[in-house]
C-alpha positions, -999 to 999 in steps of 0.1 A, spaced: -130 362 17 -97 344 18 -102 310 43 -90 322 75 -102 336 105 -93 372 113 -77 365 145 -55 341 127 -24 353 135 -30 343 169 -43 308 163 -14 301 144 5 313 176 -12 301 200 -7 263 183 31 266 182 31 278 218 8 248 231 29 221 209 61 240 221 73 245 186 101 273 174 93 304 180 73 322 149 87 355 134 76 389 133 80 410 165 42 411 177 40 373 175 72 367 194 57 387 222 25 371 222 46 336 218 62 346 249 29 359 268 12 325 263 41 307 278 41 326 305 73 350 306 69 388 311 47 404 285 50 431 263 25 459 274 10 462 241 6 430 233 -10 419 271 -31 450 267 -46 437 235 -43 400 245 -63 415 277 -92 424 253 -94 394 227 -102 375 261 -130 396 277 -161 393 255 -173 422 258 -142 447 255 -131 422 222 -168 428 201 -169 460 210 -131 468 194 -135 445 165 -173 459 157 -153 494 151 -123 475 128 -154 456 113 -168 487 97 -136 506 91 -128 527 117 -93 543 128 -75 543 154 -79 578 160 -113 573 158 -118 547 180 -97 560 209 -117 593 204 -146 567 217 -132 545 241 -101 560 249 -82 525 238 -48 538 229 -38 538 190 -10 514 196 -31 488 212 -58 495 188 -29 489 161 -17 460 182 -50 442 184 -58 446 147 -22 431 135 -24 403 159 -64 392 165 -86 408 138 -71 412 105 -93 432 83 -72 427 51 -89 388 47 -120 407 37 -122 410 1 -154 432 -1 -183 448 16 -202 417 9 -176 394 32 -176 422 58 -219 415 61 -215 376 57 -190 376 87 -214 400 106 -241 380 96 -228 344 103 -208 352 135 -214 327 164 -190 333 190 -208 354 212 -248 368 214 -236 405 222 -208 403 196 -231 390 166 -258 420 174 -233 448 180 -218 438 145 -248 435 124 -255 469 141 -227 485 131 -225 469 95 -260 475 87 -265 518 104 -224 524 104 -196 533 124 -213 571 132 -236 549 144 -219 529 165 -201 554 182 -229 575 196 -244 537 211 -211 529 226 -205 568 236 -240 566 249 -253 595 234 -217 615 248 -200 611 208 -211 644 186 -218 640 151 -206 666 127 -240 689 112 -231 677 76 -230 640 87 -260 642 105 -281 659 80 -269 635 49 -284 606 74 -315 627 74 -317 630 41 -314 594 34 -336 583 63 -367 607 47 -357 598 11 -363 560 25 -389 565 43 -411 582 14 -406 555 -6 -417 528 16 -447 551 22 -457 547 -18 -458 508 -14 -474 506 18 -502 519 38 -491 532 72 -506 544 101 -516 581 102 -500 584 135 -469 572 130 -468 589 98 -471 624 114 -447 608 142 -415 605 111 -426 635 91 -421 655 131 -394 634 133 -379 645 99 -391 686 107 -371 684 144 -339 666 125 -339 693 93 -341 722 118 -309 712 139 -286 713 110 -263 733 101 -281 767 84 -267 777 48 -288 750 31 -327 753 43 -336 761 5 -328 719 5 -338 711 35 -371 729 31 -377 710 -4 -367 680 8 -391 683 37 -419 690 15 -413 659 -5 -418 635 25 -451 658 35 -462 651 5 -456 610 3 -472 608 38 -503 629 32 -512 610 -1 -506 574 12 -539 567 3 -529 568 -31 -501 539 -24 -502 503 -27 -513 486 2 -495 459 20 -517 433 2 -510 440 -30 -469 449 -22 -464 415 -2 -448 437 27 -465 442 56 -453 476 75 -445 452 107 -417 441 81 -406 477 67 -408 495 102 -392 467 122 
């Protein structure tokens, strides 16, 4: 991760308007020069400006840029314009001083400017954007049949595993494998051979969990794995 902040652009900015230094170049961060000094804004630019500066509005926006999603995308959410969406990742969330997935989890992980924004993004790193839109759609964003059934598949695939290290409870083992039989059904039809096969293979970790490992000998405990 290169040593700057992703809202750097501002920063820098911002300090040459508050010393009353020249002007910077670049079009976006004449504008915002302009804004902070108080002349008439661009629209863009006071729109984004008008979202870096309300908590919530900002770490909801940058939790979508965090994890990679479009403009297209996230005005398909929100409804924020592309153009702001554009605007707001040029001038206060630069994505392009992550080198790697593994910067994009440290900044989730080590983020401290605001309570709300450090859970939404560890949220949306750690289950994904899909994820994040139906939370911020509440519920109102659809997922296409192929997307949701390849989260199916990983969530059983998961889920058997941690079964063969752990002991579980038998409720809430027949709780995930309905779980897993309601989420296989509402798929798209054309691969039930699959689905069926796949289905079986979580039945079948769950019923013979008293063939795994127990917590003891694992060093898990299923608080841990199920929390």
């Amino acid at each position: 991760m290169k040593a700057q902040s992703p809202d750097h652009r501002y920063l820098e900015t911002k300090a040459a308007a508050d010393k009353k230094e020249a002007c910077p170049t670049g079009k976006l961060e004449q504008a915002l020069y302009l804004l902070l000094q108080g002349n008439a804004p661009d629209e863009l630019v006071a729109r984004a400006y008008d979202i870096y500066t309300h908590e919530f509005k900002r770490e909801v926006l940058e939790s979508f840029l965090l994890v990679g999603a479009s403009p297209t995308e996230i005005c398909s959410v929100i409804r924020v314009p592309e153009a702001v969406t554009e605007t707001y990742g040029y001038l206060f969330f630069d994505n392009s001083i992550f080198t790697d997935d593994l910067d994009v989890i440290n900044y989730a992980y080590t983020y401290k400017r605001s309570k709300f924004g450090r859970e939404l993004k560890r949220f949306a790193v750690d289950l994904g954007r899909e994820c994040l839109k139906i939370r911020i759609s509440r519920g109102a964003y659809n997922i296409s049949a192929g997307v949701t059934q390849q989260g199916i598949r990983s969530t059983a695939f998961l889920m058997s595993q941690l079964v063969r290290v752990n002991q579980v409870d038998s409720n809430l083992a027949n709780a995930a494998l309905r779980w897993a039989q309601v989420g296989l059904r509402a798929t798209e039809e054309g691969e039930n051979k699959e689905a069926d096969s796949l289905l079986e293979q979580l039945k079948m970790a769950l019923e013979t969990r008293e063939e795994t490992t127990s917590s003891e000998r694992s060093g898990i405990s299923p608080e841990d794995i199920l929390h």
